[in-house]
Residue, then its C-alpha position, 0 to 999 in steps of 0.5 A: x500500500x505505502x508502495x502504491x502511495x509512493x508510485x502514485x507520488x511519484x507519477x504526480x510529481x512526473x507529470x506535474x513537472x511536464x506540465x511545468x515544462x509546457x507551461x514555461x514553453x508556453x509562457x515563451x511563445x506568448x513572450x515572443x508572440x507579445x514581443x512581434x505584436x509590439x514590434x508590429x504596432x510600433x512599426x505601424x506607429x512609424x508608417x502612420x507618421x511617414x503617412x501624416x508627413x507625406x499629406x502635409x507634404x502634399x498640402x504644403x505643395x497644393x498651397x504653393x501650386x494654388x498661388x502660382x496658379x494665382x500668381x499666373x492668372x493674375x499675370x495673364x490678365x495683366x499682359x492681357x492688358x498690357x496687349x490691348x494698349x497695342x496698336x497694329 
């Protein structure tokens, strides 16, 4: 009987240790998985902020395009004047 106990023992002891041992594993895969998401999320952070700069890049060159259209414009209509004073 006190063998009995004593195997019995010992085969909870054995099995818990493996439980033990799949539980660490587990804990590092989860670490890692956690490691890559952060890693991840980080990088998206950087991608939105080369995004943010682009588009202001771009509003930045819709303004200036808009005054030199402007600019143009006002320009046309001044030759414009310049042309009618002309006499052929």
């Amino acid at each position: 009987m006190l063998i009995k106990k004593a195997d019995k023992g010992e085969q909870v002891v054995t099995e818990t240790k493996e439980l033990f041992a799949e539980i660490q594993q587990s804990s590092k895969q989860t670490a890692r998985q956690i490691e890559q998401t952060a890693n991840a999320t980080q990088q998206l952070a950087e991608k939105g902020e080369e995004v943010k700069v682009s588009t202001e890049d771009v509003q930045t060159i819709s303004i200036e395009i808009t005054n030199s259209s402007q600019e143009l414009a006002q320009m046309a209509e001044e030759l414009g004047a310049l042309t009618e004073k002309f006499e052929v």
